[in-house]
C-alpha positions in Angstrom: -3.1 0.6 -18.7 0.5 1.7 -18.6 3.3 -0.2 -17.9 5.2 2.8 -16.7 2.2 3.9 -14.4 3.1 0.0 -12.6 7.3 0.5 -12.7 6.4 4.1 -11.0 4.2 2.2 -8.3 7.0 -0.3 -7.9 9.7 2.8 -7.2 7.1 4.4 -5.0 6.7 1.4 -2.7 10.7 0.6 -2.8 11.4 3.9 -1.5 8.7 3.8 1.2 10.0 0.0 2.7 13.6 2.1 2.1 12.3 4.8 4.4 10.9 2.4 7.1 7.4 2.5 5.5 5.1 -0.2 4.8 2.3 -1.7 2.8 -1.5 -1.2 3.5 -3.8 -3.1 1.1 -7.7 -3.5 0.4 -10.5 -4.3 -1.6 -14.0 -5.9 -2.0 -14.7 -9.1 -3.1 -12.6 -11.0 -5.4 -10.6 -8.0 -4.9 -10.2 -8.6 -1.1 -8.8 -12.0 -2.3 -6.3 -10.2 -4.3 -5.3 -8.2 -1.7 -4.8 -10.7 0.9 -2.9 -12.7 -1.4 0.2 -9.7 -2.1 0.1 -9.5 1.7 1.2 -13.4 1.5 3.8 -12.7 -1.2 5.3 -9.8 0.3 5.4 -11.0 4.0 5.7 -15.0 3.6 7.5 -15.3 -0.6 6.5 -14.7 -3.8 9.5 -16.9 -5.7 12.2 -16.4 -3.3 13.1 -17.2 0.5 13.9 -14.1 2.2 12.7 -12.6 5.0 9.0 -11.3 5.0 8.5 -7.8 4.1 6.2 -5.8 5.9 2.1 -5.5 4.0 -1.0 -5.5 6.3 -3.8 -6.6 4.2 -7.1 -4.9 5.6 -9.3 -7.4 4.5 -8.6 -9.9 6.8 -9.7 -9.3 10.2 -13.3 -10.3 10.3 -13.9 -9.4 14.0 -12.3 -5.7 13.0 -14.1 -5.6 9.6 -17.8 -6.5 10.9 -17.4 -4.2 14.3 -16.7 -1.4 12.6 -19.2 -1.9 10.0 -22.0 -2.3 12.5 -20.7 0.8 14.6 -19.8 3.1 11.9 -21.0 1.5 8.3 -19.3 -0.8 6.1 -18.1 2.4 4.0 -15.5 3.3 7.1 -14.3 -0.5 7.6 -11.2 0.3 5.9 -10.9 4.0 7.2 -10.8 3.3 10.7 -7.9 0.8 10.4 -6.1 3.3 7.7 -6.9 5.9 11.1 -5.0 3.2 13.2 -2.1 1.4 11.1 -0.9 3.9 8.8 2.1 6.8 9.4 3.3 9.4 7.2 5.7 7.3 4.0 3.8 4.4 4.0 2.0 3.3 0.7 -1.7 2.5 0.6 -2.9 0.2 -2.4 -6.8 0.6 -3.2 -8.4 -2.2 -5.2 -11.9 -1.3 -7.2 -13.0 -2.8 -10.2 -15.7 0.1 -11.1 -13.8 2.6 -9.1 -16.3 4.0 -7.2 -16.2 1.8 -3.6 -17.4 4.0 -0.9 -15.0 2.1 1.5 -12.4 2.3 -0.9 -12.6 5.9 -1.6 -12.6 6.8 2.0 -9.5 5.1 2.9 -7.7 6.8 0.1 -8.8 9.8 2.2 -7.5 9.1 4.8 -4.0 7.9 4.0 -4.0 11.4 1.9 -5.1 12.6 4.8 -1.6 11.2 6.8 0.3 11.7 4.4 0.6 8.1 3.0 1.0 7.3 -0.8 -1.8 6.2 -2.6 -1.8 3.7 -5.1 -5.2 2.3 -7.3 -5.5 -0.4 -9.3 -9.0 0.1 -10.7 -11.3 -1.1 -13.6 -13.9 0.7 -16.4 -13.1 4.2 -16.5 -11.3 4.7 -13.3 -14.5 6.2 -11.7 -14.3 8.4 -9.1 -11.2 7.0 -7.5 -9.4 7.6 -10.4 -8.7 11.5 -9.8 -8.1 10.7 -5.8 -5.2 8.7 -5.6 -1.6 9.9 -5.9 -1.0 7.0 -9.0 -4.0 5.5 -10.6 -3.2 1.7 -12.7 -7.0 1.8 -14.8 -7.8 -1.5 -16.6 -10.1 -0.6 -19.4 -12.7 -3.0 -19.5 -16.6 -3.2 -18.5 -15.9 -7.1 -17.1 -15.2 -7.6 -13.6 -13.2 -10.5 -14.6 -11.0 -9.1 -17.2 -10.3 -6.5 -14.8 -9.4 -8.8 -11.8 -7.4 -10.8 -14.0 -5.3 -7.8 -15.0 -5.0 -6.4 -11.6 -3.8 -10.2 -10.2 -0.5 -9.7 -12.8 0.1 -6.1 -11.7 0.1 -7.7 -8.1 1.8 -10.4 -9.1 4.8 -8.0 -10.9 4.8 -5.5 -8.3 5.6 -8.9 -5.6 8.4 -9.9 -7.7 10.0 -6.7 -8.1 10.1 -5.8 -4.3 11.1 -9.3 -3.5 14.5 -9.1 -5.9 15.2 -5.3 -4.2 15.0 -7.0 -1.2 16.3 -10.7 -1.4 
């Protein structure tokens, strides 16, 4: 994992909010966790009181999640809101521990598909997410909770760093 790989994320997702862009996050799992918990930090605080900064989490709508898993397959939950939410600028955050999330890898798609960023924070080798997003963060390890662990702090820095641009 490089720390310059996380600084570059961090300009990437500046200049998107700059451009009147936003943040679209998901994952599976523990990982959903982690995503619905930088949508808190960026639109409620991290460690300052500012105003709330635009990130729709796409883990959190169970209603949306399980219709569109019954209609279409759980591998298009997050596609079909990528379809409906995101615009060309805006920055979409993937969250896999092994890489290879069918869900995951076809919302990337998508947002590459619109013309959105794509950021992944990912686990193990990268698997095949690694070579489809715009910026892949890879935490080398075989343990899910090593990996989580790691991709909480890279959440965790990227918060703080958008909520002093913007404070």
């Amino acid at each position: 994992m490089e720390f310059n790989l996380i600084f570059k994320a961090i300009e990437k997702i500046i200049d998107s909010y700059k451009k009147g862009g936003k943040v679209l996050i998901c994952g599976n799992g523990s990982s959903a966790a982690q995503s619905q918990d930088m949508a808190a930090n960026l639109i409620n605080r991290y460690k300052i009181n500012r105003k709330p900064i635009e990130c729709l989490d796409l883990t959190s709508n169970l209603p949306m999640i399980t219709s569109i898993a019954n209609d279409f397959g759980f591998e298009k939950i997050f596609e079909r809101q990528i379809e409906a939410y995101a615009k060309k600028g805006d920055v979409l955050i993937g969250l896999s521990t092994s890489g290879n999330s069918e869900n995951i890898i076809n919302a990337i798609k998508k947002a590459r598909d619109l013309d959105c960023f794509t950021i992944c924070l990912l686990g193990k080798d990268g698997g095949k997410l690694k070579d489809l997003c715009d910026l892949s963060i890879i935490v080398q390890s075989d343990e899910s909770s090593k990996i989580q662990e790691k991709h909480l702090s890279i959440i965790h820095l990227i918060s703080e760093k958008i909520e002093e641009e913007f404070s």
